[in-house]
C-alpha positions in Angstrom: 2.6 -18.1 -5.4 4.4 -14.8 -4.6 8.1 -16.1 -4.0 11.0 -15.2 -3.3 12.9 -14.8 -6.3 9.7 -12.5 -7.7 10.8 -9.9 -4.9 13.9 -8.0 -6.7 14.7 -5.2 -8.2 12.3 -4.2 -10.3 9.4 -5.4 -7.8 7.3 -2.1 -7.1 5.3 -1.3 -4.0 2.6 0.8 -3.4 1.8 2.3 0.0 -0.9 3.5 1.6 -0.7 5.9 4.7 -1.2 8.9 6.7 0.3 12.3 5.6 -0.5 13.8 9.2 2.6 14.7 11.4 0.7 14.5 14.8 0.8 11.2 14.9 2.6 8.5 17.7 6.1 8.2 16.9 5.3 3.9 17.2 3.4 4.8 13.7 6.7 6.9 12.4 9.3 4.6 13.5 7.7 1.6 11.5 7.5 3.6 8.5 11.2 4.3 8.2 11.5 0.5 8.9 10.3 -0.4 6.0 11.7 1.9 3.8 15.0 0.7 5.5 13.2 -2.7 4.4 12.6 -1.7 0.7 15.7 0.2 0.1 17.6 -3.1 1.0 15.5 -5.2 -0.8 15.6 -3.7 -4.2 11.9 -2.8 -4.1 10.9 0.5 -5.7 8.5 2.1 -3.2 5.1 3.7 -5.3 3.4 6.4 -3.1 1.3 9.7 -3.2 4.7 12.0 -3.5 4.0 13.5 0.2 6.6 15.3 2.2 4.9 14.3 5.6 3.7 12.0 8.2 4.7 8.7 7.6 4.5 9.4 3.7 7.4 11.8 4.1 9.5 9.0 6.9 8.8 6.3 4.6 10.1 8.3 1.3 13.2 9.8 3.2 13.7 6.8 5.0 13.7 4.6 1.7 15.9 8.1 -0.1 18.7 7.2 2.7 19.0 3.7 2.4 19.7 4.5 -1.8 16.4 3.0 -2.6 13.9 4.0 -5.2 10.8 6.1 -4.9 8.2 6.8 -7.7 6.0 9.4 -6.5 2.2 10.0 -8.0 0.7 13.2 -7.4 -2.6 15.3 -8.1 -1.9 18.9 -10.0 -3.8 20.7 -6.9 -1.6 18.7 -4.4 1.8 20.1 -6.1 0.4 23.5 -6.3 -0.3 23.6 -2.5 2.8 22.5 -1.8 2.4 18.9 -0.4 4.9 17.1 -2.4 8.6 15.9 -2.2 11.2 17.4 -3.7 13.9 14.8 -3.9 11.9 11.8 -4.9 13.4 9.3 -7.7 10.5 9.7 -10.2 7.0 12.0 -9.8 4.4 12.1 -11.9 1.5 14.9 -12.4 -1.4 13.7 -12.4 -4.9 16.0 -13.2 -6.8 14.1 -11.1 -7.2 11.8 -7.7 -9.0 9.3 -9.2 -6.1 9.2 -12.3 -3.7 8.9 -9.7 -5.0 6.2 -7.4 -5.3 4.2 -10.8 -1.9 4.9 -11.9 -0.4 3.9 -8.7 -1.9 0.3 -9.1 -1.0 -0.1 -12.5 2.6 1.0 -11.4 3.1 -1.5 -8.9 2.8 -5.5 -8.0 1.8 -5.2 -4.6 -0.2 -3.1 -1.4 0.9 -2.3 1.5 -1.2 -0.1 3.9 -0.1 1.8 7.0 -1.7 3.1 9.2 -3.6 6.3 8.0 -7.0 8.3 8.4 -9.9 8.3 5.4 -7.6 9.1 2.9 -5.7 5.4 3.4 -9.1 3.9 4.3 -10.8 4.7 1.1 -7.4 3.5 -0.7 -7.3 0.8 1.0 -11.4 0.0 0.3 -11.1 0.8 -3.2 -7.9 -2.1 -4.0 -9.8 -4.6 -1.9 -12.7 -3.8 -3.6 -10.6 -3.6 -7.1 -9.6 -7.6 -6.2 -12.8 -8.6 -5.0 -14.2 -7.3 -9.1 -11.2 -9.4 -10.2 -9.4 -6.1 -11.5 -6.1 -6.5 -9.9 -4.5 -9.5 -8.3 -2.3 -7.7 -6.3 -1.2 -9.0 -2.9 -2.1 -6.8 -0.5 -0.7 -6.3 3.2 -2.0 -4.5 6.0 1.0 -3.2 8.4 -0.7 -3.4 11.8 1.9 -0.9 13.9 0.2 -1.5 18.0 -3.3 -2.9 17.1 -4.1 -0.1 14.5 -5.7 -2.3 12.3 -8.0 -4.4 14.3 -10.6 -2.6 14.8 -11.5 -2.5 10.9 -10.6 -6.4 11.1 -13.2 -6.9 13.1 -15.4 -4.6 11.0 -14.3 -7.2 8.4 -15.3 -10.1 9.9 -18.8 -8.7 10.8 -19.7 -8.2 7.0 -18.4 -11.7 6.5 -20.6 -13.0 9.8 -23.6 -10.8 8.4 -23.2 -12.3 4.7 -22.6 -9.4 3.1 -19.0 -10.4 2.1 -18.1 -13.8 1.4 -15.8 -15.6 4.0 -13.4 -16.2 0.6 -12.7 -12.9 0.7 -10.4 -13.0 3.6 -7.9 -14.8 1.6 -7.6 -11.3 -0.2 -5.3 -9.7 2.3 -2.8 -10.6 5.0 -1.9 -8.8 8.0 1.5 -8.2 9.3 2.5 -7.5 12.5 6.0 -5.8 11.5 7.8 -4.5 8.9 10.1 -7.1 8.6 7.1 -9.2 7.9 5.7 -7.4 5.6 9.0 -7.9 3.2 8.4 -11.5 4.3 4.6 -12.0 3.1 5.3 -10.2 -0.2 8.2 -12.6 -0.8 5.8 -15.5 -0.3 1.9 -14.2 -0.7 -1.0 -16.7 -1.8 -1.7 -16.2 -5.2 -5.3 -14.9 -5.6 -7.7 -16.6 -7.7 -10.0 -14.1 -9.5 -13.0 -16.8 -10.0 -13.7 -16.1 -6.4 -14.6 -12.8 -7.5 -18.3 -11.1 -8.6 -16.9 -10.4 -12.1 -13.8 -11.4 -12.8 -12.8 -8.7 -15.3 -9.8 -7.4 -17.0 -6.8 -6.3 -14.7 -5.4 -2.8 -14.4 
């Protein structure tokens, strides 16, 4: 099990969310929550190294607080002039796809906010990463006013129409607040790989 002596400093986070800034401030204000939450907790937060959206609230949230914040960030991305400049730690990456792996090797859990495709397809791709038996990382979906359940449901129609097994739900957990959020990863069901298609070696 994930307890909670595991959850310390040390204990790195990465999170998954929107970089848009015309967005509900319901979505913003749980985003500096949690970084509130991190900060306080001794959890480094891992993230794409945005400036905005809830990307940027969560990193300057987290930044106030005197948390920690490791930043990951495509070449192209810096060069356009989408990053943060005051971040603990970034790292260049040449590619999306080297930085999507790097931020799961850098971290021991997921969480995802709320977000558009760019959080979806993270969000896929790590589920999808557990379900191969490549990661066991626990994985939390932060479900700010409802966001989430539409996708839930999408869920539970590919588990209803057999083309995901009803196992497979044990692979995330859904919180309803920030506050439980820190409280799952302090005490998350540890996944067993076996229930995967190929249970591989981890990131």
């Amino acid at each position: 099990m994930w307890r909670r002596s595991d959850v310390n400093s040390g204990y790195s986070v990465v999170v998954y969310c929107a970089s848009s800034d015309l967005i509900r401030p319901a979505y913003s204000l749980a985003a500096v929550r949690l970084g509130e939450l991190f900060a306080r907790n001794g959890i480094t937060c891992v993230n794409g190294a945005g400036k905005q959206g809830l990307m940027g609230a969560l990193n300057d949230a987290v930044l106030r607080h005197g948390g920690k914040v490791k930043g990951i960030i495509p070449r192209f991305m810096v060069e356009a002039g989408w990053g943060h400049d005051q971040l603990s730690e970034v790292i260049v990456t040449e590619t999306i796809h080297e930085r999507k792996a790097l931020m799961a090797r850098s971290s021991d859990a997921v969480v995802a906010l709320p977000g558009g495709m760019g959080t979806l397809e993270e969000l896929a791709e790590i589920i999808t990463w557990k379900q191969l038996g490549l990661t066991r990382h626990p994985i939390i979906l932060l479900n700010t006013d409802h966001y989430f359940d539409p996708l839930l449901s999408f869920f539970e129609q590919m588990m209803a129409e057999r083309f995901m097994r009803d196992d497979y739900r044990e692979m995330w957990q859904v919180a309803a607040t920030p506050e439980e959020v820190i409280f799952m990863l302090q005490d998350f069901p540890e996944w067993d790989p076996s229930f995967g298609k190929y249970t591989g070696k981890e990131l």
